[in-house]
C-alpha positions as CSV (number, residue, x, y, z in Angstrom):
1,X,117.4,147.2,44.3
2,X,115.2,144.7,45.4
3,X,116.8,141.8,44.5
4,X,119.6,143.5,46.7
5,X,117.6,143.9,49.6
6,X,116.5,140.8,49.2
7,X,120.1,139.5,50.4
8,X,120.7,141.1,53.1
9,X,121.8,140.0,56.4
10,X,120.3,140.6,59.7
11,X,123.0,143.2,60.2
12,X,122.7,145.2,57.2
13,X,118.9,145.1,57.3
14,X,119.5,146.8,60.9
15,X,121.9,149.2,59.4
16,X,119.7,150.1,56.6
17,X,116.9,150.7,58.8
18,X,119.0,153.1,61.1
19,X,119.7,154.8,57.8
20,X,116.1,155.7,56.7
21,X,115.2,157.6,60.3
22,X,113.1,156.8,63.0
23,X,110.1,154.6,62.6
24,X,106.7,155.2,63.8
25,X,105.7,151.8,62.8
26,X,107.7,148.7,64.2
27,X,107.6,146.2,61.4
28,X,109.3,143.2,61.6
29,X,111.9,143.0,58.6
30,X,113.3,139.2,58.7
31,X,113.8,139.1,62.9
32,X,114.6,143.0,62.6
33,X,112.6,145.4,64.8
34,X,112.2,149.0,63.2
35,X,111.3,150.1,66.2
36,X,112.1,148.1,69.2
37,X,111.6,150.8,71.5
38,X,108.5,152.6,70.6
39,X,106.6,154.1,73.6
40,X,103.2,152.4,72.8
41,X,104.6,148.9,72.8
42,X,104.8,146.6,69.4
43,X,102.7,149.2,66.8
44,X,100.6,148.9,65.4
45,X,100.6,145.0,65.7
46,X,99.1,145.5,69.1
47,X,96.6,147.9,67.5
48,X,95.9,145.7,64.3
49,X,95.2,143.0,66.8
50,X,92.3,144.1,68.1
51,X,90.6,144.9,64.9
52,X,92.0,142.8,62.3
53,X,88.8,140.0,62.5
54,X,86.8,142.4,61.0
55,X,88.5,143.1,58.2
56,X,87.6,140.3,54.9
57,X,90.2,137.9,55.7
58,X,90.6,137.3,51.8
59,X,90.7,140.9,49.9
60,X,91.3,139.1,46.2
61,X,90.1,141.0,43.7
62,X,89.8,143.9,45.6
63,X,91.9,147.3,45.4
64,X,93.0,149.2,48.9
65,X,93.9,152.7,49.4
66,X,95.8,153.5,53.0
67,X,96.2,157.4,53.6
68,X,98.5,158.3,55.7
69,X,100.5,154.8,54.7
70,X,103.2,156.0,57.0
71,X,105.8,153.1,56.3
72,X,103.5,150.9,55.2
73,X,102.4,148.0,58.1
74,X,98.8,148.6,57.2
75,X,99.6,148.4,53.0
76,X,101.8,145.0,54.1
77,X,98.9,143.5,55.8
78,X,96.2,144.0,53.3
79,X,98.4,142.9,50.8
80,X,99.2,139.8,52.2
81,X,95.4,139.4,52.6
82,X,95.6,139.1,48.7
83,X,94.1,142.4,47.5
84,X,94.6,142.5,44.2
85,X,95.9,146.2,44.2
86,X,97.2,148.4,46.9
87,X,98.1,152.0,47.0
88,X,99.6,153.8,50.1
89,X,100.3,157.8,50.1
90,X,101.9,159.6,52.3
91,X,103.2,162.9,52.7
92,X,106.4,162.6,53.8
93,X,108.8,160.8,51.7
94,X,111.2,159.5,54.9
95,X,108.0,157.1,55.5
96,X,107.6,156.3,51.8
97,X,111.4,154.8,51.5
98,X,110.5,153.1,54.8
99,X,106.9,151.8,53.2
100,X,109.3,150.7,50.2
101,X,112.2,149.3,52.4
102,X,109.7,147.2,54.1
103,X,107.6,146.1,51.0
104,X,110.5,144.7,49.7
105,X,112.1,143.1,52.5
106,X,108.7,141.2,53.3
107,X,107.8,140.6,49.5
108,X,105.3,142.1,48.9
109,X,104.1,144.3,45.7
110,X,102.6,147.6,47.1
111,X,102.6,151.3,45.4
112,X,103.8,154.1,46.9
113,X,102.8,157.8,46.1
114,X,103.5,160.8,47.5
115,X,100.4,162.4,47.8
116,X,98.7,164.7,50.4
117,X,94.9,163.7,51.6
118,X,93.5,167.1,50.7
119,X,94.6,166.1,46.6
120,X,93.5,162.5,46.9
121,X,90.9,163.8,44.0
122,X,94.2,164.0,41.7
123,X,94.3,159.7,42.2
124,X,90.8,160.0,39.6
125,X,89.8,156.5,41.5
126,X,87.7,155.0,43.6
127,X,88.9,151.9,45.9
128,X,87.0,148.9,47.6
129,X,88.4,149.6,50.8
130,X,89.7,153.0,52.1
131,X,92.6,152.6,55.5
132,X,92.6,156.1,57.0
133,X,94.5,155.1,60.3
134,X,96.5,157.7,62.8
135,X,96.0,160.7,60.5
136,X,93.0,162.9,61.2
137,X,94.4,164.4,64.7
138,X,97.0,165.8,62.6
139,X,95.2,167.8,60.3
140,X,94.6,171.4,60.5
141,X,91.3,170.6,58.3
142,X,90.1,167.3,59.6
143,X,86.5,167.5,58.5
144,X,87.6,168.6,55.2
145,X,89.5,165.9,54.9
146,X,86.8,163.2,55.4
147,X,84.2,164.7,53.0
148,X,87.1,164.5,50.4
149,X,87.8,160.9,50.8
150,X,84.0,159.9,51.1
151,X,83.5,162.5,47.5
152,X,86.8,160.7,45.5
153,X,88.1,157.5,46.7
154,X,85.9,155.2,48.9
155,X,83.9,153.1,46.8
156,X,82.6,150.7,49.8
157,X,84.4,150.3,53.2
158,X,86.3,153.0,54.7
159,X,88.3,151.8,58.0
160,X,88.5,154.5,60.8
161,X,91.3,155.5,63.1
162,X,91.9,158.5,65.5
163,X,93.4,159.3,68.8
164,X,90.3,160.3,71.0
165,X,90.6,161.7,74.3
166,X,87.5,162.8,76.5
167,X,84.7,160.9,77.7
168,X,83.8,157.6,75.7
169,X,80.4,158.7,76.0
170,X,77.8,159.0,73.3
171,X,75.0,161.4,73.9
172,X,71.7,161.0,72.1
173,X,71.1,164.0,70.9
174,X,67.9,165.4,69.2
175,X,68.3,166.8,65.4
176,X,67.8,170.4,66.5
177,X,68.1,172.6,69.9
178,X,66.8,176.5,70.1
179,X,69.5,178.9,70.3
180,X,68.8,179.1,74.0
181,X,70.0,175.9,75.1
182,X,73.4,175.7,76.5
183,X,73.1,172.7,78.8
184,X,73.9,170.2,76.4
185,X,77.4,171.8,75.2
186,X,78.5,170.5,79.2
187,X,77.5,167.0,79.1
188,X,80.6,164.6,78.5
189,X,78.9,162.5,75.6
190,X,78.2,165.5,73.7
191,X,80.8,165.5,69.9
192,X,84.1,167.4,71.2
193,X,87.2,168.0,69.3
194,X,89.7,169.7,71.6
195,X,92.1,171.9,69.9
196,X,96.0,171.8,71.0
197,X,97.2,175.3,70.1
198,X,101.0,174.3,70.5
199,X,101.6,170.7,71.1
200,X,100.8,167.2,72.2
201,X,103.1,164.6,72.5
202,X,105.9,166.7,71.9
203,X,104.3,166.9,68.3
204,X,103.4,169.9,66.9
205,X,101.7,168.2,64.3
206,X,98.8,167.0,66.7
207,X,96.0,169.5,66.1
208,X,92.7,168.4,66.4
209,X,91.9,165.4,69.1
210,X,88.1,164.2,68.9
211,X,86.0,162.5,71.7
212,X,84.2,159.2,70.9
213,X,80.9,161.2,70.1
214,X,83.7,163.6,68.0
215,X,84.6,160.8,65.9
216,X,81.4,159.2,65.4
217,X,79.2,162.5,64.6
218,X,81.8,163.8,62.0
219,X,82.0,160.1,59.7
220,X,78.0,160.4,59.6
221,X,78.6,164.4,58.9
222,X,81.2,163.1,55.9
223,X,78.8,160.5,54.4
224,X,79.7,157.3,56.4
225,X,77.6,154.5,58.1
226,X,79.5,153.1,60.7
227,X,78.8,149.2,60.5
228,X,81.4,148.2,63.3
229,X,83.4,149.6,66.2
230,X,86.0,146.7,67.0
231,X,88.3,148.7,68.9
232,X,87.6,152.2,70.9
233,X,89.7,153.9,68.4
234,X,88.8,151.9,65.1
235,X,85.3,152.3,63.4
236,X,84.3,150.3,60.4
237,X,82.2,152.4,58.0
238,X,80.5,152.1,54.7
239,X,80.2,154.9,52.1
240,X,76.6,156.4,52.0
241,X,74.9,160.0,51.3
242,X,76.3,162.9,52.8
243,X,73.9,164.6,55.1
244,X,75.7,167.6,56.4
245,X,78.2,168.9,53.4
246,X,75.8,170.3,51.7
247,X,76.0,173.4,54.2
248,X,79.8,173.3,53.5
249,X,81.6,176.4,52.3
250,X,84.4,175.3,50.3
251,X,84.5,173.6,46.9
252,X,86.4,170.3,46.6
253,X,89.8,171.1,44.9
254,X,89.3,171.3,41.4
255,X,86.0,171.5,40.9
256,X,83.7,174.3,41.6
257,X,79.6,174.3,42.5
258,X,77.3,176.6,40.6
């Protein structure tokens, strides 16, 4: 198949990409657009842009996990940064024959595994760098979610992406506040995530949309320093000690507490 793909003329790459659905990410197949048209302009290029300088240029030797691969632009890039190894998941196989469309067409070796974030324990691994980009705001269970990738698959970096909304302000806030303060909960920098009921977008799948102070508070509640914030969606982190789970009350999948 790839070998077949890999003579293909403008034209048929076009009609091939009409053929696997619409695409979220516009990825540039050989002078093809996959998506021409998308509402936020070239994405994620424009995105990856903005943050890409503080990424390791050269990943050799190094093995990458993206969650949430979608079809694959982040798993492309990293790969052609040389990482030894990269693994995308996804839950929705549309976007995995896209991720593998594209891999092929722009020669590159990724994997490609259907997998949901709430299982990535099943991957039994641990990866240099972790991609988590576009996927949190459309989790029912988005802390959940973080203290599962920080417990099974970040080894070192983990790279940060949400939709925010809100204020971009940060509060400092103390450690503690008596039961009688309420003041604080009406301050814009104080950690919001705003729940959309029906839907946002037109997507239903758009459930939980943090502020800046959101976003920040719930990586250091999951285990993360946050070394860099390159882009007012995109947070750098590195995997440290949890300091919150421990009043969590759900085991990890799998594996039960005494």
């Amino acid at each position: 198949m790839q070998d077949t793909n890999c003579r293909l003329t403008p034209e048929e790459i076009r009609q091939r990409a009409l053929e696997l659905g619409d695409w979220f990410h516009n990825i540039d197949l050989r002078g093809v657009q996959t998506a021409p048209h998308h509402f936020l302009g070239d994405y994620p290029a424009v995105k990856w842009n903005q943050f890409a300088d503080a990424l390791p240029a050269d990943l050799r030797g190094k093995t990458v996990l993206d969650i949430g691969c979608n079809a694959g632009f982040y798993s492309i890039e990293m790969k052609r940064r040389g990482a030894d190894r990269v693994l995308g998941i996804d839950f929705d196989e549309t976007y995995l024959e896209q991720a593998r469309f594209a891999a092929e067409l722009c020669g590159v070796d990724i994997e490609l595994r259907m997998l949901s974030v709430y299982d990535v324990a099943d991957l039994g691994e641990t990866f240099d760098l972790v991609l988590f980009m576009g996927v949190l705001y459309h989790l029912r269970h988005p802390l959940l979610a973080l203290d599962l990738i920080h417990e099974h698959v970040v080894k070192d970096l983990f790279v940060f992406q949400s939709l925010q909304r809100g204020s971009p302000e940060v509060e400092a806030l103390q450690e503690n506040y008596p039961f009688q303060e309420q003041e604080i909960f009406e301050r814009e920098g104080f950690p919001r995530l705003h729940f959309i009921e029906k839907r946002y977008s037109d997507d239903q799948t758009n459930w939980w949309i943090p502020n800046r102070a959101c976003s920040e508070a719930m990586l250091r509640s999951a285990g993360f320093e946050i070394l860099d914030h390159p882009e007012e969606e995109v947070f750098i982190c590195r995997r440290g000690d949890t300091t919150g789970a421990s009043g969590a009350v759900y085991p990890a999948r799998g594996r039960m507490r005494d």
